[in-house]
C-alpha positions as a LaTeX table, in Angstrom:
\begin{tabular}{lrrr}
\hline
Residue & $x$ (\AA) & $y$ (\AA) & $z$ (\AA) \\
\hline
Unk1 & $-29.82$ & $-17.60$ & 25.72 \\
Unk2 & $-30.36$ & $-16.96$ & 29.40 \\
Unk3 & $-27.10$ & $-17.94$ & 29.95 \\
Unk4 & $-25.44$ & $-15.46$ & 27.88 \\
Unk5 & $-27.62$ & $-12.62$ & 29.24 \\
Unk6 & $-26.64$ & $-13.91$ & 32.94 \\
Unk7 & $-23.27$ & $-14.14$ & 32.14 \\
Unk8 & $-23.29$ & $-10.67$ & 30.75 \\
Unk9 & $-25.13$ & $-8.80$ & 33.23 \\
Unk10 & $-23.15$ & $-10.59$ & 35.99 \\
Unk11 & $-19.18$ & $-9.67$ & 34.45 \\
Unk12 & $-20.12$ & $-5.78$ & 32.59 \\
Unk13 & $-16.65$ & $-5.31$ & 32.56 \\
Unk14 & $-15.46$ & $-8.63$ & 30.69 \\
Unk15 & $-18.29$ & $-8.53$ & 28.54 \\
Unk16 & $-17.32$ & $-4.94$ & 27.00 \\
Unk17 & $-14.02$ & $-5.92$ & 26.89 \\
Unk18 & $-14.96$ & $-9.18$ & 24.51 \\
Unk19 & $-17.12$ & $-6.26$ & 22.75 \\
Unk20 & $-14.53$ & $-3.96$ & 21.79 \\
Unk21 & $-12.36$ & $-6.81$ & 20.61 \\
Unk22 & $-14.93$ & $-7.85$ & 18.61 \\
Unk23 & $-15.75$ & $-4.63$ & 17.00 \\
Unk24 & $-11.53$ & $-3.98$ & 16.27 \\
Unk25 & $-11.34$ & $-7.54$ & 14.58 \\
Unk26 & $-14.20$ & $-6.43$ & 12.52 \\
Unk27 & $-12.74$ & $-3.16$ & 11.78 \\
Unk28 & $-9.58$ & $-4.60$ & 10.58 \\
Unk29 & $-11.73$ & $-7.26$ & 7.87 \\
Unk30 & $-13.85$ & $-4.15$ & 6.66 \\
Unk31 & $-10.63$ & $-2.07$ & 6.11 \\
Unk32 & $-8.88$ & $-4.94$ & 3.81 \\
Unk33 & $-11.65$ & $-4.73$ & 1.78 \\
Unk34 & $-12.46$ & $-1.17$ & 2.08 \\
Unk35 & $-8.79$ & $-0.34$ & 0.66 \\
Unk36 & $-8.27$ & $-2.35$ & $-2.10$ \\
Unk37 & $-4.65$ & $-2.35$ & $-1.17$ \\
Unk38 & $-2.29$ & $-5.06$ & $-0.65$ \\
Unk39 & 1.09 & $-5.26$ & 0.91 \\
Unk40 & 3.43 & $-7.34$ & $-1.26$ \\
Unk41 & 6.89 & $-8.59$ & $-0.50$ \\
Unk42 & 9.90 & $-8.56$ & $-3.00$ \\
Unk43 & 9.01 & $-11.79$ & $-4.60$ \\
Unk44 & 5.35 & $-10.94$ & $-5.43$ \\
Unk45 & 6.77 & $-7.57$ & $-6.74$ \\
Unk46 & 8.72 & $-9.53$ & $-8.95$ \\
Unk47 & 6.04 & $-11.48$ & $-9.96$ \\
Unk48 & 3.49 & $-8.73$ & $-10.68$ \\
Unk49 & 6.29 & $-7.04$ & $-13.12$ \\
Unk50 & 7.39 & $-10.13$ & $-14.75$ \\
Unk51 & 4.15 & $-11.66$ & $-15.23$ \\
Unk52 & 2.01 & $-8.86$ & $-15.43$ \\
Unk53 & 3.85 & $-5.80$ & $-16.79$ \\
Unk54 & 2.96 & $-4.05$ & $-13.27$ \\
Unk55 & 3.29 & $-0.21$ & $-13.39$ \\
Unk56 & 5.96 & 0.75 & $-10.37$ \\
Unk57 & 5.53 & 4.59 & $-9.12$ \\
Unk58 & 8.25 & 5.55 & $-6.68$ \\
Unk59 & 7.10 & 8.04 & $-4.14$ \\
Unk60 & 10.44 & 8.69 & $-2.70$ \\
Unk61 & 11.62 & 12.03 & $-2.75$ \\
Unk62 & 13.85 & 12.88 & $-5.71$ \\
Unk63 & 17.22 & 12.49 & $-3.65$ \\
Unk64 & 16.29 & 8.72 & $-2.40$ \\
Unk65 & 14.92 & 8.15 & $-5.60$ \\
Unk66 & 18.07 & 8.69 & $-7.17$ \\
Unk67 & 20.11 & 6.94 & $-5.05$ \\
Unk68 & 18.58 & 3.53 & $-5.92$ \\
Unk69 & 15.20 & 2.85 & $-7.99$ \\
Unk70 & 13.56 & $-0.02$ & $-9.44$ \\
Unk71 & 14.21 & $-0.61$ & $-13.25$ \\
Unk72 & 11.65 & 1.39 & $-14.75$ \\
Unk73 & 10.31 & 3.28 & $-12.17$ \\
Unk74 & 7.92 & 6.03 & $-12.42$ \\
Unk75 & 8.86 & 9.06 & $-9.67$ \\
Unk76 & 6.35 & 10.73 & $-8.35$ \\
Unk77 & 6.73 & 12.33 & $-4.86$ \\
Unk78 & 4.10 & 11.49 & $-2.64$ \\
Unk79 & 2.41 & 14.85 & $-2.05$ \\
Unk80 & 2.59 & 15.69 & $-5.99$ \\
Unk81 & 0.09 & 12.67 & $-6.40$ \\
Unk82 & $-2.96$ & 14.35 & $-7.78$ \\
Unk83 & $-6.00$ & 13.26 & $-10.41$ \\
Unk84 & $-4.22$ & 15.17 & $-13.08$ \\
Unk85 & $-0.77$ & 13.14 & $-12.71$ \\
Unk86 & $-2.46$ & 10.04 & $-12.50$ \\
Unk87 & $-4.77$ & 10.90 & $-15.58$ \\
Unk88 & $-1.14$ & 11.94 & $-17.30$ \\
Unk89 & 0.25 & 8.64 & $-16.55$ \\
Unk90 & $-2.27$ & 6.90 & $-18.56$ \\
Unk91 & $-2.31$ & 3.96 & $-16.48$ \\
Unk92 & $-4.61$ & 0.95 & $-17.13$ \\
Unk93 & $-7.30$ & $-0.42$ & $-14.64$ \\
Unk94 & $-6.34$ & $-3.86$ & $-15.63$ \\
Unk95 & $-2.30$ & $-3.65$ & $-14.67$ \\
Unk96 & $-1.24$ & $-3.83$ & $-10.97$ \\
Unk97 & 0.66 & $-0.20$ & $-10.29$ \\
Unk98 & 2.95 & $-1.35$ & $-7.46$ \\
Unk99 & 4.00 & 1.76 & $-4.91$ \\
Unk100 & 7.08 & 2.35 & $-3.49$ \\
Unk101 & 6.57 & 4.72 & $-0.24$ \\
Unk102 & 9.51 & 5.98 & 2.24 \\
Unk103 & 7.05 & 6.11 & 5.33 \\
Unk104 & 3.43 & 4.56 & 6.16 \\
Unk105 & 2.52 & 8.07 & 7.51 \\
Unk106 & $-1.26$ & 8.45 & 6.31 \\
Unk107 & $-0.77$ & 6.70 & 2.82 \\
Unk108 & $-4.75$ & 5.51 & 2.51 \\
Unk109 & $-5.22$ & 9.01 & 1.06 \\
Unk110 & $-3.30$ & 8.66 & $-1.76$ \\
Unk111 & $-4.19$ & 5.08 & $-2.33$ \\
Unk112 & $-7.95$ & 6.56 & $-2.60$ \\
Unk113 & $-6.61$ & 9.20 & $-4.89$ \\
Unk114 & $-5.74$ & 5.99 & $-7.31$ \\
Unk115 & $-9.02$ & 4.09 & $-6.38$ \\
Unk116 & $-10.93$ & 7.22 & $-7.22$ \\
Unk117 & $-9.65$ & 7.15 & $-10.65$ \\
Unk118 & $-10.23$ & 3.62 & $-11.55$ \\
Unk119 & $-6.97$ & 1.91 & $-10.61$ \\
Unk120 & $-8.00$ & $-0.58$ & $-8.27$ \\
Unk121 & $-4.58$ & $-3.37$ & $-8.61$ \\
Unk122 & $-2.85$ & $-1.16$ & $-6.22$ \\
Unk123 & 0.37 & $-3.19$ & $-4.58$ \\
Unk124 & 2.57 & $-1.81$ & $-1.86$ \\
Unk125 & 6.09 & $-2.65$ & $-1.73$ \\
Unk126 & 6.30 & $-4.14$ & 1.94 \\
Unk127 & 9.35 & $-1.63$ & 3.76 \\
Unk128 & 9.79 & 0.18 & 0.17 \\
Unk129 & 13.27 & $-0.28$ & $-1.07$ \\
Unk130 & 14.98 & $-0.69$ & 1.95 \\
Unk131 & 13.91 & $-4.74$ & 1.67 \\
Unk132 & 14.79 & $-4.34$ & $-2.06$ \\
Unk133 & 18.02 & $-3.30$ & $-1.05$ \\
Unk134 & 18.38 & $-5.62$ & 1.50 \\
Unk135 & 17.90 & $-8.47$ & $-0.96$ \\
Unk136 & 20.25 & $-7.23$ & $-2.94$ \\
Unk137 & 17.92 & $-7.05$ & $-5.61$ \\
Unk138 & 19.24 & $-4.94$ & $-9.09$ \\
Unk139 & 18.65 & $-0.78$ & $-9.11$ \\
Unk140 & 19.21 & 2.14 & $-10.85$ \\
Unk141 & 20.85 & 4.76 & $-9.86$ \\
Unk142 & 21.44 & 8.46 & $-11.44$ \\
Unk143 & 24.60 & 10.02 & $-10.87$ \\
Unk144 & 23.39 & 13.80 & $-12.12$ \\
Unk145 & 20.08 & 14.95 & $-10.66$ \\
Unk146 & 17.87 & 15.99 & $-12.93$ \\
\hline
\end{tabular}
């Protein structure tokens, strides 16, 4: 124990450095808990709608989502998620809802707006439908918007 004091009084700068390390790393483990989130790539999407019946909600806007969606797919824009859509939706708190998001911009808020109502299986499609794509995994597309 005197060694660790020594060592810290003697290198202030080295020791706050290991501190604020320390405190990020645990930062990071509180958050994955915190959130109740998890990033998922194609073939655990697959998975979780196969296996589980998961709920997808595309958060696209209405032109991307029409260009290419997920069989199934539930559009919802990202800024019209609200208590009273996801209360409409009817969704269970024992089925994974797997989200499809354009950008990462801010998106614990709306994960908490799910959380808050009881939906805690929340998936994130890892780089939305751009991987999908990539994969060339089957869509649906709608010629006339509606």
């Amino acid at each position: 124990m005197n060694n660790i004091l020594f060592f810290i009084s003697n290198n202030l700068a080295l020791s706050a450095i290991w501190l604020f390390f320390l405190i990020i790393i645990v930062v990071l483990i509180y958050k994955q808990f915190y959130l109740k989130e998890k990033i998922i790539n194609n073939l655990d999407a697959i998975k979780l709608i196969n296996e589980k019946n998961a709920t997808i909600i595309d958060t696209r806007s209405l032109e991307l989502y029409n260009t290419g969606h997920i069989l199934n797919a539930i559009h919802i824009p990202l800024n019209d998620i609200s208590f009273k859509k996801i209360k409409e939706l009817n969704l269970s708190t024992v089925v994974p809802v797997i989200l499809i998001i354009h950008s990462s911009n801010n998106n614990n808020k709306y994960i908490k707006k799910f959380i808050d109502n009881g939906i805690s299986n929340i998936y994130i499609l890892k780089n939305g439908m751009e991987a999908w794509n990539t994969e060339n995994l089957p869509v649906i597309t709608n010629k006339n918007n509606n």
